[in-house]
MIDOSE-1310 file (N, C-alpha, C; in nm, 2 decimals, decimal comma, always signed):
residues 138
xxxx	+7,04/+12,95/+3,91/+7,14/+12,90/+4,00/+7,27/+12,86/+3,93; +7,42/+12,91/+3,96/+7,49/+12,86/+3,93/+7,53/+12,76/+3,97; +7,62/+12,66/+3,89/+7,72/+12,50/+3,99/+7,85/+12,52/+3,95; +7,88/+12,46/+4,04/+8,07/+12,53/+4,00/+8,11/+12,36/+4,00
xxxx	+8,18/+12,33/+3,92/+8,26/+12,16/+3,91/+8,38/+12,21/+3,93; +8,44/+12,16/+4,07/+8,57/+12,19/+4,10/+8,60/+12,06/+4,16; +8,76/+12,04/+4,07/+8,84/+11,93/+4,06/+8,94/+11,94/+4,14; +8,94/+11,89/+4,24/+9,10/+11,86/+4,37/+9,18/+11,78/+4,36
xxxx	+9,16/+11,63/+4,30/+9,22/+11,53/+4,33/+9,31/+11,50/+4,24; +9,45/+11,51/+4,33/+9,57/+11,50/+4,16/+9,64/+11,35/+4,25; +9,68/+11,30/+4,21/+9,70/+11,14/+4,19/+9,86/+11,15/+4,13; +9,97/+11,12/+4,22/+10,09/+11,12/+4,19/+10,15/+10,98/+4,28
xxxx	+10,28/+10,94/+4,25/+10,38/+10,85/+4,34/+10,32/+10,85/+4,49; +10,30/+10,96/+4,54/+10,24/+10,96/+4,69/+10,14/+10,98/+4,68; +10,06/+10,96/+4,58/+9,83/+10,98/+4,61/+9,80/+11,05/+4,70; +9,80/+11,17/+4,71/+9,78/+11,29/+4,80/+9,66/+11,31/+4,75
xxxx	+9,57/+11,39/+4,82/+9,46/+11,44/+4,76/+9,51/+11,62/+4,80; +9,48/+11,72/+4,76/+9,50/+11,83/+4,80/+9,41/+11,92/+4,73; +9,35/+11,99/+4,82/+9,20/+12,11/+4,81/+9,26/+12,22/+4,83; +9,21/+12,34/+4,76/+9,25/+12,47/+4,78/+9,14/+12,49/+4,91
xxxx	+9,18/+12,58/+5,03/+9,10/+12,57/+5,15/+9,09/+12,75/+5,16; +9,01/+12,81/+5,23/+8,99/+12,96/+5,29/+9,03/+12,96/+5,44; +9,10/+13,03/+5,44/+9,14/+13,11/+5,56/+9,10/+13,24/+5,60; +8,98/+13,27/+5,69/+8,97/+13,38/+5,72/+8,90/+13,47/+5,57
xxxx	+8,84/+13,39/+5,52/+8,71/+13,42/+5,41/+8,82/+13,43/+5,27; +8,94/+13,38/+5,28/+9,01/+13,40/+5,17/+9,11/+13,26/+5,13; +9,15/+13,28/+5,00/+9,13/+13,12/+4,94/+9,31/+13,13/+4,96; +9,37/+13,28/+4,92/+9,51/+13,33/+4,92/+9,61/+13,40/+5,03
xxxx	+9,68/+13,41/+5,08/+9,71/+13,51/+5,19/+9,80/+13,65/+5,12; +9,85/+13,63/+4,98/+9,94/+13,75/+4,91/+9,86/+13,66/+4,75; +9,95/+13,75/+4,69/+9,93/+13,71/+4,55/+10,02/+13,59/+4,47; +10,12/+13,51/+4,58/+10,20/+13,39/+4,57/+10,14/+13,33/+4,66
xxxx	+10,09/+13,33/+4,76/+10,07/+13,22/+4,90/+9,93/+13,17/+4,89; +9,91/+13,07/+4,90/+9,74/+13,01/+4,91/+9,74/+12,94/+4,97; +9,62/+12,90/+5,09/+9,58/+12,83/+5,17/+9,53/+12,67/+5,12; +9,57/+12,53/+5,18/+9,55/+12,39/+5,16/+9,53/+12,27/+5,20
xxxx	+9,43/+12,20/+5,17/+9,45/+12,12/+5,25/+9,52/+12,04/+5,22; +9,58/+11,89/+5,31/+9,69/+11,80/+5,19/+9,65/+11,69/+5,32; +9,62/+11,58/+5,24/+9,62/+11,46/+5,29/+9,64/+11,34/+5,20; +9,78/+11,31/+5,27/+9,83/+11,14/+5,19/+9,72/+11,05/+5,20
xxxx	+9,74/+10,92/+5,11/+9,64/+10,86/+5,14/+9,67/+10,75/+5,28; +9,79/+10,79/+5,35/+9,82/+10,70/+5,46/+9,79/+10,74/+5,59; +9,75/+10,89/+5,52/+9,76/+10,99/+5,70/+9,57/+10,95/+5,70; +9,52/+10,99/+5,86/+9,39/+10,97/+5,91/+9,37/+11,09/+5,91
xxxx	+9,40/+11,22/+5,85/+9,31/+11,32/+5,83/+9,42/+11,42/+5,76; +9,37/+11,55/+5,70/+9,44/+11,62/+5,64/+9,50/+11,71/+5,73; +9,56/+11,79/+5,67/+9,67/+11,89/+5,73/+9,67/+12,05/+5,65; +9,67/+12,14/+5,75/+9,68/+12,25/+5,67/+9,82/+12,33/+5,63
xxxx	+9,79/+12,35/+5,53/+9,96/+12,37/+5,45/+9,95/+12,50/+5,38; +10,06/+12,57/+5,41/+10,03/+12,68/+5,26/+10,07/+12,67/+5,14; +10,08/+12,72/+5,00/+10,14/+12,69/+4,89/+10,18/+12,80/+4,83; +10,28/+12,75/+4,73/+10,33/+12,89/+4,68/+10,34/+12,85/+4,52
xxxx	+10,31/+12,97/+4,48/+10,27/+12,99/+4,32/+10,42/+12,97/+4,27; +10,39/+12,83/+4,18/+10,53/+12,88/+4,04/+10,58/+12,96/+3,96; +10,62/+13,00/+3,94/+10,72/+13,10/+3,82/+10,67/+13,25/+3,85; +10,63/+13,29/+4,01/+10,54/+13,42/+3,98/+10,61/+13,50/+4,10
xxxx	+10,64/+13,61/+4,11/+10,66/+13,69/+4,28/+10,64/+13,81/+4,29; +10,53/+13,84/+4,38/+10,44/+13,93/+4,37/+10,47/+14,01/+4,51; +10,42/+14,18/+4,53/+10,50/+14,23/+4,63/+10,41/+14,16/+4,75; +10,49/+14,16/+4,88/+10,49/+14,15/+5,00/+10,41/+14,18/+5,09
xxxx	+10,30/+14,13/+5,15/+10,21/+14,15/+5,23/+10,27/+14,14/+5,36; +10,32/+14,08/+5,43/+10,38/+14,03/+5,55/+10,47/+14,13/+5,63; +10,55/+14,18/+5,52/+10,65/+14,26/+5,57/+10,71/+14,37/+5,45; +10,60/+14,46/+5,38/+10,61/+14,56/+5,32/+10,71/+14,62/+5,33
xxxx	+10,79/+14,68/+5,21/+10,90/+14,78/+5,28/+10,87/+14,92/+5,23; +10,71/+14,94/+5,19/+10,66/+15,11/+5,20/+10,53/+15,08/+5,21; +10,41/+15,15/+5,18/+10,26/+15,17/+5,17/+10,24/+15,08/+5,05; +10,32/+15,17/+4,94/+10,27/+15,10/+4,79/+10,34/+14,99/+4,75
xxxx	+10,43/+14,92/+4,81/+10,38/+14,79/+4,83/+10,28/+14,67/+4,91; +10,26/+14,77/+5,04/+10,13/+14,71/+5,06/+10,02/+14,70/+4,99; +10,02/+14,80/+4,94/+9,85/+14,83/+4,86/+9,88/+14,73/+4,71; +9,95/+14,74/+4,65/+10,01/+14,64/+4,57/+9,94/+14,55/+4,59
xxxx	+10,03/+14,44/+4,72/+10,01/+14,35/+4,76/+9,83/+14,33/+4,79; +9,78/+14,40/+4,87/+9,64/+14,34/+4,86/+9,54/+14,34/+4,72; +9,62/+14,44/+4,65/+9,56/+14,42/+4,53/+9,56/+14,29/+4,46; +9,69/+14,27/+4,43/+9,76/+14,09/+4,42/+9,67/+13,98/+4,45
xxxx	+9,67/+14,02/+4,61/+9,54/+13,88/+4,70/+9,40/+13,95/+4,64; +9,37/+14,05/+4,61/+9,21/+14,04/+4,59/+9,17/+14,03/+4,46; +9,27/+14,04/+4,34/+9,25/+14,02/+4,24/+9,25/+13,86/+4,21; +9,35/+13,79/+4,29/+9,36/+13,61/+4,29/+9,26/+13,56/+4,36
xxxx	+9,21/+13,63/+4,47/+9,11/+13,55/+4,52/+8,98/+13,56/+4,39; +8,97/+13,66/+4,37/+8,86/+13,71/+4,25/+8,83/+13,58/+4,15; +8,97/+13,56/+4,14/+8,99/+13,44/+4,01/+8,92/+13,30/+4,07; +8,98/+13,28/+4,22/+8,95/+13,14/+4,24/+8,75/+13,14/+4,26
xxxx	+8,71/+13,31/+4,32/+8,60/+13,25/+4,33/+8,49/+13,24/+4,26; +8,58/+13,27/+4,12/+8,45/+13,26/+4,01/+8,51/+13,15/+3,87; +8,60/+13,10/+3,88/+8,66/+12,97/+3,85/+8,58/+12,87/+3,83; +8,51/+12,82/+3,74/+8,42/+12,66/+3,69/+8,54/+12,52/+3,79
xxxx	+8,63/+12,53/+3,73/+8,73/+12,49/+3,78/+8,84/+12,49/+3,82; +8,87/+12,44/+3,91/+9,01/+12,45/+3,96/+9,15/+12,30/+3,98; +9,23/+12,36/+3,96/+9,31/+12,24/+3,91/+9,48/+12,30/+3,99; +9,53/+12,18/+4,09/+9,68/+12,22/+4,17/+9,73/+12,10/+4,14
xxxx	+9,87/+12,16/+4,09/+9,91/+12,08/+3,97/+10,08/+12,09/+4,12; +10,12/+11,97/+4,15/+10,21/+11,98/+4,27/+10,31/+11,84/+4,24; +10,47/+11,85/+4,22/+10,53/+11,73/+4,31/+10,58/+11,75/+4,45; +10,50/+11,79/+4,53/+10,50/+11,83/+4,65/+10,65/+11,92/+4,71
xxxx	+10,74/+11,90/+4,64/+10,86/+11,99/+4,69/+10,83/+12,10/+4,75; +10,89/+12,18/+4,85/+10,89/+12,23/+4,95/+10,98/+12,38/+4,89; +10,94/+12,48/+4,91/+11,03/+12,64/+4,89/+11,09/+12,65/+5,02; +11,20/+12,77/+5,01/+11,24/+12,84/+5,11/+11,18/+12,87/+5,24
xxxx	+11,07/+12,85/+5,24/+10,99/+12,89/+5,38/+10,86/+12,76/+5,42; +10,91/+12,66/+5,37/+10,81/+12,54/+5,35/+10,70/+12,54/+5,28; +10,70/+12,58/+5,22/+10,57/+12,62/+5,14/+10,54/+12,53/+5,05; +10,45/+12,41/+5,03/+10,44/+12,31/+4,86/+10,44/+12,44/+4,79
xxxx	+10,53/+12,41/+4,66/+10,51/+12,44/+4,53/+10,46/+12,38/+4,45; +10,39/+12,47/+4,39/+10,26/+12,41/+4,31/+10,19/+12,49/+4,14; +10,13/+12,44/+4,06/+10,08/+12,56/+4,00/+9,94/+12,55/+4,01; +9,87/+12,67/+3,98/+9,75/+12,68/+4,01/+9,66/+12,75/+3,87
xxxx	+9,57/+12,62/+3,83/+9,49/+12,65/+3,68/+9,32/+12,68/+3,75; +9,29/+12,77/+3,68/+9,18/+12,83/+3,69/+9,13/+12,80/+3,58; +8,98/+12,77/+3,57/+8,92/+12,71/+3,39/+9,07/+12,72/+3,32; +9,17/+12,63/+3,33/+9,29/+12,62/+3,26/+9,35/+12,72/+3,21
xxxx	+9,35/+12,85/+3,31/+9,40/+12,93/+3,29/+9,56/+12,94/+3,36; +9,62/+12,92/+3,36/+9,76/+12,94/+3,47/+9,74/+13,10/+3,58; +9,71/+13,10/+3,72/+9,70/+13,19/+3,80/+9,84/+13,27/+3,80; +9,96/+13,26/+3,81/+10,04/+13,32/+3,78/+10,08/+13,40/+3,63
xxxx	+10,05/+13,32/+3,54/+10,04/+13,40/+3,42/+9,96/+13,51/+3,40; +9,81/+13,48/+3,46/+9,71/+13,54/+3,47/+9,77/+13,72/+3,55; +9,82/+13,66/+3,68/+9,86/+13,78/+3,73/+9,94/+13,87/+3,69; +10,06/+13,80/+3,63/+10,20/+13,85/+3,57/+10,15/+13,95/+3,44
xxxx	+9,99/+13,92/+3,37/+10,00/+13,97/+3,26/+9,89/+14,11/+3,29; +9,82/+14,09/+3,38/+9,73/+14,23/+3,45/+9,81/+14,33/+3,51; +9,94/+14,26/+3,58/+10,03/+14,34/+3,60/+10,02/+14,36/+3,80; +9,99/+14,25/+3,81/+10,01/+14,24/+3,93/+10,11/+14,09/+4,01
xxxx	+10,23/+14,10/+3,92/+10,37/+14,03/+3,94/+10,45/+14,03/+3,86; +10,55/+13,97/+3,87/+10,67/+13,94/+3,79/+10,71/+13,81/+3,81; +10,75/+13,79/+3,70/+10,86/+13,64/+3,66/+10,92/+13,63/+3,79; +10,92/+13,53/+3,87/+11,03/+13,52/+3,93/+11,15/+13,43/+3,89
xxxx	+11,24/+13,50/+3,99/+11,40/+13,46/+3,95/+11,44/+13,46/+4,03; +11,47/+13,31/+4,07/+11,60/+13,29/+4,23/+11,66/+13,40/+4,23; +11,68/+13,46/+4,33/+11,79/+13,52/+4,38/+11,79/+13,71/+4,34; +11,69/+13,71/+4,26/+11,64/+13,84/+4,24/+11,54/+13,92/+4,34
xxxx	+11,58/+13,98/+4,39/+11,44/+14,08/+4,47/+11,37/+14,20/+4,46; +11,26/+14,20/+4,39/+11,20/+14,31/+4,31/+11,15/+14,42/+4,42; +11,26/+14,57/+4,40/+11,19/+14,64/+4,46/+11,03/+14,77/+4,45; +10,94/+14,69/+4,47/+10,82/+14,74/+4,45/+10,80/+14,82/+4,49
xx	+10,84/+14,95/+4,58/+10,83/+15,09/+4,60/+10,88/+15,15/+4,50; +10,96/+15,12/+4,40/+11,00/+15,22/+4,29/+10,89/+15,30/+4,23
């Protein structure tokens, strides 16, 4: 029998607790976006939030602009999900700030792996860079 020791609780100025959560049997919704829970320690129950991966931008699930970015893209979510669900540990590393689309930004360590690094170096993302938009149909 395996045990998995998975660590949630990060402890900042606002004592949040925040869990990586599954949506629809998955931990991710692309290969930047992951599903959360987030509860201050003042609120009476948690809230579901999405998150978005630091330093990483991976193609488009939502609104593809060919095939092979879609196929891309679920490769992205099933290769990330892969990671989280065989991960000893997990560690979301957040000062809660908010992206372009509300999204906590966050980073996300897998047995102290960085998930974005992880992806960027299989080759399923790139660095991201305000203001750049990588066309993934090339």
């Amino acid at each position: 029998m395996k045990y998995f020791i998975i660590f949630f609780l990060f402890i900042t100025s606002t004592q949040a607790e925040v869990l990586l959560v599954q949506q629809e049997g998955k931990y991710c919704y692309d290969g930047d976006t992951c599903y959360i829970s987030i509860r201050y320690k003042d609120w009476p129950e948690a809230k579901f939030e999405k998150m978005r991966l630091l330093g990483i931008d991976t193609p488009e699930l939502s609104r593809p602009k060919c095939q092979k970015e879609k196929k891309l893209a679920l490769e992205a979510r099933n290769y990330l999900n892969n990671l989280i669900g065989s991960a000893e540990t997990i560690k979301i590393e957040t000062n809660y700030d908010r992206g372009r689309f509300g999204r906590i930004l966050a980073s996300l360590k897998l047995d102290s792996v960085d998930a974005s690094e992880a992806l960027i170096q299989n080759g399923f993302g790139k660095v991201y860079i305000k203001g750049q938009k990588i066309d993934w149909c090339l």
